[in-house]
N, C-alpha and C positions, 0 to 999 in steps of 0.2 A: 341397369347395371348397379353392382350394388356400390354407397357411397363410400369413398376412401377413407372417410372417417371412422366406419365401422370395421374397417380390415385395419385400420392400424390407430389405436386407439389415443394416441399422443397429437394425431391431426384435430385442428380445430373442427366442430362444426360448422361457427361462424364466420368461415373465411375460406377463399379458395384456396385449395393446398397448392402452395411453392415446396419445389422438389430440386435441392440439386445434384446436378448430371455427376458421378463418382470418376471424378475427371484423374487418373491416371500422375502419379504423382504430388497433385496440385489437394485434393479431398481429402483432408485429413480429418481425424476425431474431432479435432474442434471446430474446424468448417460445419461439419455435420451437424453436431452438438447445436453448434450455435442458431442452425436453422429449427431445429427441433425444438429447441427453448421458446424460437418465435412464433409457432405455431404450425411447422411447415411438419418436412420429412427430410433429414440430413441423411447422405451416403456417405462414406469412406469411399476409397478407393481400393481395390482388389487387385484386378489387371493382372496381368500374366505370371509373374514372377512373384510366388507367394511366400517368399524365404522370411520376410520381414511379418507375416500375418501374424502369425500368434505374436507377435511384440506389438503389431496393433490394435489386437482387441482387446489386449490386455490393457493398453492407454484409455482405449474407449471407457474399458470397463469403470475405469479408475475415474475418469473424469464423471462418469457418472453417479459414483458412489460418491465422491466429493462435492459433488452439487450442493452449493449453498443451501438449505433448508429452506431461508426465507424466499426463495424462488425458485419450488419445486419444477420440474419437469411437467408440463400438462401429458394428463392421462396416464402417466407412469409411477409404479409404485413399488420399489425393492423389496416390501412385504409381501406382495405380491407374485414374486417369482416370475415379474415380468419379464420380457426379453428386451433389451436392449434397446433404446427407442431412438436408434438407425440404423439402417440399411449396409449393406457393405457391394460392391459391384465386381464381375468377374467378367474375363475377357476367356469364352470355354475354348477358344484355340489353344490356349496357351496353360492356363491353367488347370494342375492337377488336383483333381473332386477327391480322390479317395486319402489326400491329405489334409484337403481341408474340412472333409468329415465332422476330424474328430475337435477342433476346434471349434468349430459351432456350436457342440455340443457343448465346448466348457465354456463358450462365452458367445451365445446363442442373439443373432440380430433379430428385429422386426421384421426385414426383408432381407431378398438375395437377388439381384438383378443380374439376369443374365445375358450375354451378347455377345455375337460373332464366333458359333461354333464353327468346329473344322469341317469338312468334306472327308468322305464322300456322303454321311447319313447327317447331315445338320440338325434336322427334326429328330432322331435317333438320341443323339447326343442329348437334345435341350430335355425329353425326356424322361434319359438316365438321369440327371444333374436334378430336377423337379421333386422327381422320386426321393431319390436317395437324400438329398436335402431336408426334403419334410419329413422322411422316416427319424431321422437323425436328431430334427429338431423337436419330434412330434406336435408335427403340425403345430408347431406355435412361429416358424419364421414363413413370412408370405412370399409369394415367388412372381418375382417380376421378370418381363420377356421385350425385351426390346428388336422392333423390329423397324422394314421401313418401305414394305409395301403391302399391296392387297392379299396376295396371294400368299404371302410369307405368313401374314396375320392371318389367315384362315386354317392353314396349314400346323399352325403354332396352338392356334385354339382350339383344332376338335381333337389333336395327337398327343398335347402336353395339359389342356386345361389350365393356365396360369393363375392366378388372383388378380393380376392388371400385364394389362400392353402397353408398354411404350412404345408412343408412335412417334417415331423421329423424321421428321421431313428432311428435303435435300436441303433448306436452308443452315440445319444445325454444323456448327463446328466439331473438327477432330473427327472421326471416323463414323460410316453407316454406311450405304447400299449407293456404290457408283454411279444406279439410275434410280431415281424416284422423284414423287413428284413432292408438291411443300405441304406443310400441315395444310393451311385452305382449303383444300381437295384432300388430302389422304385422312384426314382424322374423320369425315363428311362418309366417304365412301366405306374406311373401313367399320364404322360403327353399323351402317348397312346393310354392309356384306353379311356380318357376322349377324343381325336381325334374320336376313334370310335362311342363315343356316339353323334357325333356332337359339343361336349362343345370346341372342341381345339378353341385357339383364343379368348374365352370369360372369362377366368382367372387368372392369374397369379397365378406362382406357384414360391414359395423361399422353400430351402433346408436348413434343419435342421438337425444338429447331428452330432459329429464327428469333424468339422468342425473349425478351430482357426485359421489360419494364411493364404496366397495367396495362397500357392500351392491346398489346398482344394478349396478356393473360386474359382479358376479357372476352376478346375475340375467340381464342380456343375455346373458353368456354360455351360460347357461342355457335362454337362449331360442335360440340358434343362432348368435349373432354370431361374427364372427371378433376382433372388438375394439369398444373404444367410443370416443367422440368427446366431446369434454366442453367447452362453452363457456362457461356460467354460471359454472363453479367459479373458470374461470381470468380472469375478470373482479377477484376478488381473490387475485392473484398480482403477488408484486413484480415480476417478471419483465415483466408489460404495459403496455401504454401509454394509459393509463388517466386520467380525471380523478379529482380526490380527491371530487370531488360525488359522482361515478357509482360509485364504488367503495364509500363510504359507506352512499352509494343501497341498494348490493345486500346489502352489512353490515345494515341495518335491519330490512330487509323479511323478516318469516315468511309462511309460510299461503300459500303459492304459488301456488298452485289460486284463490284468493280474492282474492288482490293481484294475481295480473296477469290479464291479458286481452288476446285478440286482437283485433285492427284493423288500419284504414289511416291511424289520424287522426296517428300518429305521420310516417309519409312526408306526409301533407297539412301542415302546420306545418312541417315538415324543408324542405319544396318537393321533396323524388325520392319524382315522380310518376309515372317510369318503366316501375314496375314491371308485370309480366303482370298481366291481372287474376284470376288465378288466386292469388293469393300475398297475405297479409296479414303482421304482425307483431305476435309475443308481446313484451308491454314491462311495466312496473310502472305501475300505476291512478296517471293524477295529473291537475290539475285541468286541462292539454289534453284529454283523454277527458273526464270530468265535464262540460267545456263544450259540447264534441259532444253527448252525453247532454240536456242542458239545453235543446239548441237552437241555442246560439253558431253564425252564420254562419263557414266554412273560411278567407274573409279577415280578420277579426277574430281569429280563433283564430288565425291566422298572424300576424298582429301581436303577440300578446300574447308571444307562444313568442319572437320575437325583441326584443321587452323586456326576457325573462327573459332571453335570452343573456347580454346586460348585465352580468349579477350572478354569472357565474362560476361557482364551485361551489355558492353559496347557491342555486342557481337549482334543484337538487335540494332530495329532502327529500318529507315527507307533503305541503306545498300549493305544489308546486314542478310549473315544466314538462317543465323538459328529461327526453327520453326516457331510460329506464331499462331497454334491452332486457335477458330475461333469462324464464329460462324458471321452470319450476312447481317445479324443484327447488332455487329462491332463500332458503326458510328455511333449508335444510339447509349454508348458505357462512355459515361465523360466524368464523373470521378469515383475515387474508391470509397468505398462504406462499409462497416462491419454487417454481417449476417444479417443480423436483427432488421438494421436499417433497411437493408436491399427488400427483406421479405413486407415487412412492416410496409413500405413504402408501396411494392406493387402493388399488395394487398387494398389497398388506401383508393391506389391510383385505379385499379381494377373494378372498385365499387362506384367510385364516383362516376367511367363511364357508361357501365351497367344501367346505374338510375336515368341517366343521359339516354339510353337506348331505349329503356322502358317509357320514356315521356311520347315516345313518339306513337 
């Protein structure tokens, strides 16, 4: 497969690329930014409702063109006519391609990641979106495809040809595929699959889910990945855009696997109801789920959740509603750090136990 370094030029060579997840409010340009500076690949966030987009690549742009001189951007060069050096993420349920066209065109990213098209033609849609994206940007933004099992990955790779998979396992937070199995096995299987189909070598594959600190990073890599993708961790990072409840929230909580759980009752109370119904979300147990459990009717329960709105960040917390999305690797984020650090740090942590596996 070819190296993620060479499809996007701002990744280091000497270090395994950290990528974070273009988490839906919380990604902003300077989250991104901030990853990209440390040698990773920073996303925005896109997601459905693109009313605010051109006011934020225009940010992007800015912050980019402002860059300190003495601490250029790696691999990027505004003489250059380069693109953007990050990513921005789309939810294709939801969001309209033939408006965001023309925007890409005036402030054109390194990537476009795509996830959770609509029904009835999913493969159809990813693509139209492929297509018409790299027509737009000629071929200068790379197209990323997130999925979250074998079949989807196969499916994705001979109909759309992507530049990378992301492979999200059932451990990651916030939204993917109701049944699947954990990176471990899906990133093992799917790089296999796609050998037998002839594709091996012509994709790149990053592992999703689960996923915070070096010992996982190393592990994916181990497993086949070309990089990983990290959203939970950067949930506390000063870098985000984040509430102090929900950042808290994810401070708290150990036992990952036990604390949180999949559903939909969080998009029911949210009211986006959008979603395919193939796709659920990993969130932190609060007493909106416990009242599904119980029996609480979806309108009462949606009253209650925007009572709690009310109360701000107290509205988190053990008897709190507001959603806590965040995957199974949530005990392991015990405090906040800016980008740099987060990336820096795995990075670090990932080599040292790399060497450790080679000894043996």
């Amino acid at each position: 497969m070819p190296p993620l370094h060479t499809l996007h030029p701002t990744l280091s060579p000497t270090q395994p690329p950290i990528i974070n997840a273009p988490m839906l409010a919380i990604a902003t340009p300077q989250l991104a930014l901030s990853v990209t500076r440390a040698g990773g690949l920073g996303f925005i966030a896109g997601g459905f409702d693109i009313s605010n987009l051109e006011q934020t690549l225009a940010e992007a742009a800015t912050l980019v063109k402002n860059s300190n001189p003495s601490t250029p951007i790696p691999g990027y060069s505004s003489d250059n006519d380069d693109p953007l050096p990050l990513g921005i993420g789309f939810l294709n349920w939801g969001a309209n391609l033939h408006q965001i066209l023309p925007l890409l065109r005036k402030h054109t990213p390194t990537a476009v990641w795509l996830f959770a098209p609509p029904d009835p033609s999913p493969t159809e849609n990813l693509a139209t979106w492929a297509r018409e994206v790299r027509a737009a940007t000629n071929n200068r933004t790379r197209i990323w495809i997130q999925i979250g099992c074998v079949a989807e990955a196969l499916e994705v790779a001979e109909r759309v040809r992507p530049d990378v998979l992301v492979v999200q396992g059932s451990d990651a937070g916030g939204h993917g595929l109701a049944r699947g199995a954990s990176v471990i096995s899906l990133v093992p299987e799917v790089k296999d699959a796609l050998a037998r189909k002839g594709l091996g070598g012509q994709i790149a594959l990053v592992a999703a889910g689960g996923i915070v600190d070096g010992r996982g990073v190393a592990a994916a890599l181990c497993l086949g990945a070309e990089g990983v993708v990290m959203g939970t961790r950067f949930l506390a990072c000063s870098d985000a855009k984040i509430s102090k409840g929900y950042r808290d929230e994810v401070l708290r909580v150990d036992d990952g696997g036990v604390s949180t759980v999949r559903t939909t009752v969080y998009d029911v109370v949210r009211g986006y109801n959008e979603w395919p119904g193939r796709y659920d979300g990993r969130g932190v147990i609060n007493e909106s789920y416990r009242d599904m459990q119980r029996g609480v009717g979806e309108e009462e329960n949606r009253r209650l959740y925007k009572e709690e709105m009310r109360k701000g960040d107290a509205g988190w917390g053990p008897q709190g509603r507001m959603t806590t999305y965040a995957g199974t690797g949530i005990g392991l984020v015990r405090e906040v750090k800016s980008a740099g650090e987060i990336v820096r740090g795995v990075v670090e942590e990932a080599r040292g136990v790399l060497e450790g596996v080679r000894r043996w």
